[in-house]
C-alpha positions in Angstrom: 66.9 -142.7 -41.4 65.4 -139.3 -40.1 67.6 -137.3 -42.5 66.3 -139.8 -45.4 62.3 -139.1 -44.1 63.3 -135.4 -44.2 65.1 -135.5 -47.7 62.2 -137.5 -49.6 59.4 -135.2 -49.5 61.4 -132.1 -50.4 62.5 -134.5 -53.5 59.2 -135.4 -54.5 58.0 -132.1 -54.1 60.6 -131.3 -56.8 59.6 -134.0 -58.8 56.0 -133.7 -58.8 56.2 -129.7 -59.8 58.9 -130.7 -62.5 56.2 -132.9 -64.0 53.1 -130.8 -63.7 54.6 -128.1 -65.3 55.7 -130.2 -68.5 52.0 -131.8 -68.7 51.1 -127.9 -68.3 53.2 -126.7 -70.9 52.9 -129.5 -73.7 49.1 -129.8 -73.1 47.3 -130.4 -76.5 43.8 -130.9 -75.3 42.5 -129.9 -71.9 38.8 -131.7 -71.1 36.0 -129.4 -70.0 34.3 -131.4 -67.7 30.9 -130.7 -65.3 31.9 -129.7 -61.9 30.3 -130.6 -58.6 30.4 -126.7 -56.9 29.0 -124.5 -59.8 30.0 -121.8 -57.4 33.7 -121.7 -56.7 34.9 -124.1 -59.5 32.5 -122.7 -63.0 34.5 -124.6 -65.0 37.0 -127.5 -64.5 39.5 -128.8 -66.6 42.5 -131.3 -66.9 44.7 -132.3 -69.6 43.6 -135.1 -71.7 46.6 -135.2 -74.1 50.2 -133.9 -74.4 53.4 -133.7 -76.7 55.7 -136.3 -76.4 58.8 -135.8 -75.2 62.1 -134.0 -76.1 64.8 -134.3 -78.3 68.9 -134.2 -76.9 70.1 -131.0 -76.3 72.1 -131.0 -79.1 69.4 -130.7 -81.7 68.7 -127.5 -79.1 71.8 -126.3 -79.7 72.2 -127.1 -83.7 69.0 -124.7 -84.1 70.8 -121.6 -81.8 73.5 -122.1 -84.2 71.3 -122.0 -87.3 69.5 -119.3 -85.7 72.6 -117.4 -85.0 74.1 -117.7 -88.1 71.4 -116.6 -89.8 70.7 -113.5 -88.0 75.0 -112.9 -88.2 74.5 -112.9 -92.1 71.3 -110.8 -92.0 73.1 -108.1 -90.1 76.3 -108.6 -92.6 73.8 -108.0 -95.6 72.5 -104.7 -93.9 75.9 -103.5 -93.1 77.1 -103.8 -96.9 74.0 -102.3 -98.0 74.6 -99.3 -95.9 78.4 -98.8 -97.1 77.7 -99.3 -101.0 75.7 -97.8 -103.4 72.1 -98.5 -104.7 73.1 -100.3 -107.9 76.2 -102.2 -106.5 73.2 -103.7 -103.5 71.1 -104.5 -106.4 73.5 -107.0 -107.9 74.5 -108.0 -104.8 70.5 -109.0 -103.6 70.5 -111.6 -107.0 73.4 -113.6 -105.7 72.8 -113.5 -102.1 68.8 -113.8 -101.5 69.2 -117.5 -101.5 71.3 -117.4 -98.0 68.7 -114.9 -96.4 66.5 -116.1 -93.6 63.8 -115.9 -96.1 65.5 -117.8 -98.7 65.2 -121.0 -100.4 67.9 -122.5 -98.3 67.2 -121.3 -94.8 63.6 -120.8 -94.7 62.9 -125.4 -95.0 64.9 -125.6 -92.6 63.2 -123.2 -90.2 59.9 -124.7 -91.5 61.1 -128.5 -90.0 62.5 -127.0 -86.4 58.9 -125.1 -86.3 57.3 -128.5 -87.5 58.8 -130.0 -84.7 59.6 -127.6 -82.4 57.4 -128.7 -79.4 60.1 -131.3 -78.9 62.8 -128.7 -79.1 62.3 -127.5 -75.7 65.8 -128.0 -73.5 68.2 -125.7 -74.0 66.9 -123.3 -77.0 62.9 -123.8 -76.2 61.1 -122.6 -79.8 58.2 -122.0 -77.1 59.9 -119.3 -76.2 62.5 -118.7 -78.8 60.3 -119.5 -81.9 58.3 -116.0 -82.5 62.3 -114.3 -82.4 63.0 -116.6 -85.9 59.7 -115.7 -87.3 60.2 -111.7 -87.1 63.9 -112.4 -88.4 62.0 -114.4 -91.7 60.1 -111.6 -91.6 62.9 -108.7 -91.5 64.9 -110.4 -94.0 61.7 -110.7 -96.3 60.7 -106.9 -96.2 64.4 -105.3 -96.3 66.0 -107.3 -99.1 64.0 -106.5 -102.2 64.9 -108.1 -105.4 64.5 -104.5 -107.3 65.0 -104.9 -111.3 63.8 -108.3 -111.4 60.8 -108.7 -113.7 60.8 -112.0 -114.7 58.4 -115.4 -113.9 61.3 -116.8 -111.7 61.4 -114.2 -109.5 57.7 -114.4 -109.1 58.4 -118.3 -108.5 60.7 -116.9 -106.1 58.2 -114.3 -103.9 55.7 -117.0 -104.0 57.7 -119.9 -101.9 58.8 -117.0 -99.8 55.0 -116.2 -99.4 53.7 -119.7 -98.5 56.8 -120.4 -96.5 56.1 -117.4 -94.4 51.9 -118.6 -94.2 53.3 -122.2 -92.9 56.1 -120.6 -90.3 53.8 -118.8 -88.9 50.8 -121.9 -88.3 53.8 -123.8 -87.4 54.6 -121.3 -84.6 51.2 -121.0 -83.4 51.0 -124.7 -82.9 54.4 -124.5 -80.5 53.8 -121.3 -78.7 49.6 -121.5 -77.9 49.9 -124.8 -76.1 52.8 -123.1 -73.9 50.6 -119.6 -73.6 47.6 -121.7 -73.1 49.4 -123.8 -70.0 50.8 -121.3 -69.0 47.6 -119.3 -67.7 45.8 -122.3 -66.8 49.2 -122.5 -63.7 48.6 -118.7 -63.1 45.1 -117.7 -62.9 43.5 -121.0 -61.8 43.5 -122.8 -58.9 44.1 -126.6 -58.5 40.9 -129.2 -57.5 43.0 -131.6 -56.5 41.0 -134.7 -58.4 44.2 -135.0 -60.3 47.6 -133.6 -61.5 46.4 -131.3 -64.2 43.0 -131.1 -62.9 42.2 -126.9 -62.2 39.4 -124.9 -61.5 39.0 -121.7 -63.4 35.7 -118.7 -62.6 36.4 -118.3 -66.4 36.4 -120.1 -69.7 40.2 -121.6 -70.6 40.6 -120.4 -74.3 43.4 -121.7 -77.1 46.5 -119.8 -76.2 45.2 -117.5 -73.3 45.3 -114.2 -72.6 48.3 -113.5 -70.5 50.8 -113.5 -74.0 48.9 -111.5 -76.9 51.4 -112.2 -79.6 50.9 -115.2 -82.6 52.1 -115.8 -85.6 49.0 -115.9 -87.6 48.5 -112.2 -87.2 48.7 -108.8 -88.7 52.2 -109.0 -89.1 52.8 -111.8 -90.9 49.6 -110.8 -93.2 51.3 -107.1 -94.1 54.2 -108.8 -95.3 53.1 -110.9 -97.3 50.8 -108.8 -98.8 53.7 -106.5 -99.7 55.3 -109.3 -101.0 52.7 -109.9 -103.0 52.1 -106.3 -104.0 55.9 -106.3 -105.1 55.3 -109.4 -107.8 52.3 -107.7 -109.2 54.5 -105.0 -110.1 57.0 -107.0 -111.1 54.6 -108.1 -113.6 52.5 -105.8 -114.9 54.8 -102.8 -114.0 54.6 -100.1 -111.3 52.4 -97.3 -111.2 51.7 -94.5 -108.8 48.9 -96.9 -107.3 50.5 -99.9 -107.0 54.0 -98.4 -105.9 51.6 -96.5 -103.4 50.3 -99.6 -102.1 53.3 -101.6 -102.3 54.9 -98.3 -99.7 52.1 -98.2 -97.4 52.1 -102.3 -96.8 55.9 -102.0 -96.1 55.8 -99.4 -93.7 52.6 -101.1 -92.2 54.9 -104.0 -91.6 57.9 -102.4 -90.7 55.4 -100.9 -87.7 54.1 -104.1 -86.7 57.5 -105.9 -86.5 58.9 -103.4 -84.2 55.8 -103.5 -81.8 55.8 -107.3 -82.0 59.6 -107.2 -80.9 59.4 -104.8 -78.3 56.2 -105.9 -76.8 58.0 -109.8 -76.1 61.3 -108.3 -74.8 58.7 -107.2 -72.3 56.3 -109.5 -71.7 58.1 -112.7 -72.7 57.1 -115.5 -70.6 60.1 -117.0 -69.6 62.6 -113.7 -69.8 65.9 -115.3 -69.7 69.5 -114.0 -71.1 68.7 -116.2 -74.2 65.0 -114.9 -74.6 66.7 -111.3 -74.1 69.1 -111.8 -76.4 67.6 -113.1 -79.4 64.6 -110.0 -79.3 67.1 -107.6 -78.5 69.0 -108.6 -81.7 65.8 -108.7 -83.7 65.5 -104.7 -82.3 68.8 -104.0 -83.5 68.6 -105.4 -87.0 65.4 -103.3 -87.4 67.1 -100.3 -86.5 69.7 -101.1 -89.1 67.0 -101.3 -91.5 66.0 -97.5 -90.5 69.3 -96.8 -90.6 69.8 -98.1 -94.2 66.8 -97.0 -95.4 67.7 -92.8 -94.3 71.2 -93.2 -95.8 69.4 -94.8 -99.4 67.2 -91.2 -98.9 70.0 -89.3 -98.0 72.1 -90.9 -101.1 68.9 -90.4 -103.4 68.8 -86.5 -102.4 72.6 -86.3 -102.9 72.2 -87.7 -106.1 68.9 -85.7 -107.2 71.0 -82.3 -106.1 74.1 -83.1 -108.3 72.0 -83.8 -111.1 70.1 -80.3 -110.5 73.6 -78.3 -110.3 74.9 -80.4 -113.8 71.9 -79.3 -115.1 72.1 -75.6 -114.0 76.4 -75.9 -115.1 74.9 -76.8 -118.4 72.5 -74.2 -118.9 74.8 -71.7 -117.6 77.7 -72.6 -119.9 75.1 -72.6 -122.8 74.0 -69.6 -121.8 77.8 -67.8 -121.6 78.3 -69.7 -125.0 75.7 -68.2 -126.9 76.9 -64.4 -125.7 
């Protein structure tokens, strides 16, 4: 009986921290409410609604597998882009653009797991997770141009891309700010005690905090889909030194952004697991293998720039000899 009594609380204490931290976490509305010591509790606050509950593990795991396929066929895509030339990558980008990340295939299907993704929270959380897939749409969508194309169904084409990307990205925000936002309501307040979710705060509780900086309704997701866009007005009306100016500077503006958005949550991810490690490390690789192709396209456009300067100075020179 006295090892029971000694058991129990330690049980309940489990139990109760278990189930505060979910109603933290999954928190769509927390109630301002007018306090009774203006002094040490400014503001107070509890949750007045949250998510309901979670899927099986297995839909958990059917997303990881998704995920991890697609990023395996991004990286397989970068790797042939690097080994063959500029025109055979060309053809290649037609056939295969429909199995990027970013495609017409891949890209509904990350749209439903974000839809839904504050019920995918056991053993691949998108609250944590989520913003990894996003930058991988977003890799996939900058790296793999369709170049040549100038035709309405490839504008068709940018555009889904474009408003899939817009919806990710609110989809995200609506999985990941209720986490960052619970998330600093357990860290830098202090429980009243009136309920289980009831806190105390000196400031103002805002959507999504200020502990995690990053969204996906941000910079990043703006820059590339303004070079998206840039790249279908060209593909329209034709490219000019303005536009293909433009069209540069938006893609190197994203290509910034998506590097400091990876390396900034392999830092200051909330919940820095092997998983969480893993899937921004991976994101960090592929972008270096975008460098890496994009210095051996320069490297093969300056090879190929020089042998058509030394054919032309053979030529001359035979002409030359010929004529004496």
């Amino acid at each position: 009986m006295n090892g029971a009594l000694l058991v129990l609380p330690d049980i309940l204490y489990d139990q109760t921290v278990e189930n505060i931290t979910t109603t933290f976490f999954k928190c769509t509305r927390w109630q301002f409410e007018e306090t009774t010591d203006p002094i040490n509790c400014p503001y107070h606050y509890f949750c007045d609604s949250t998510y309901a509950g979670n899927y099986p593990p297995l839909i958990d795991f059917s997303v990881l597998f998704f995920f991890t396929a697609s990023f395996l066929l991004t990286v397989a895509f970068t790797v042939s882009d690097i080994k063959r030339s500029s025109t055979a990558a060309r053809l290649s980008h037609r056939k295969r653009r429909y199995w990027l990340p970013s495609g017409p295939v891949a890209l509904p299907f990350i749209l439903l797991a974000f839809a839904k993704g504050h019920r995918i929270n056991t053993a691949f959380p998108l609250s944590n997770t989520g913003p990894a897939i996003l930058q991988l749409v977003l890799v996939s969508a900058l790296a793999f141009e369709n170049m040549g194309e100038k035709s309405m169904k490839y504008v068709l084409f940018e555009a889904s891309t474009v408003s899939g990307i817009l919806h990710a990205s609110l989809y995200l925000d609506s999985v990941i700010l209720p986490y960052y936002t619970g998330l600093e309501a357990i860290v830098l307040s202090s429980f009243s005690g009136e309920c289980g979710s009831c806190v105390c705060r000196r400031e103002a509780l805002i959507a999504g905090g200020s502990l995690v900086l990053y969204r996906g309704w941000s910079a990043t997701t703006f820059s590339v889909v303004g070079t998206l866009c840039s790249r279908m007005v060209c593909a329209l009306v034709g490219e000019d030194r303005g536009s293909g100016m433009m069209k540069k500077v938006l893609e190197g503006l994203g290509w910034i952004l998506i590097s400091a958005d990876a390396v900034y949550l392999i830092r200051y991810s909330p919940r820095s697991g092997f998983l969480e490690q893993a899937a921004y490390g991976g994101v960090c690789v592929l972008i270096l293998l975008q460098l890496l192709k994009k210095m051996c396209n320069m490297l093969g456009c300056t090879k190929t720039f020089r042998s058509k300067e030394i054919d032309m100075e053979l030529q001359q020179s035979n002409s030359m000899v010929a004529g004496i």
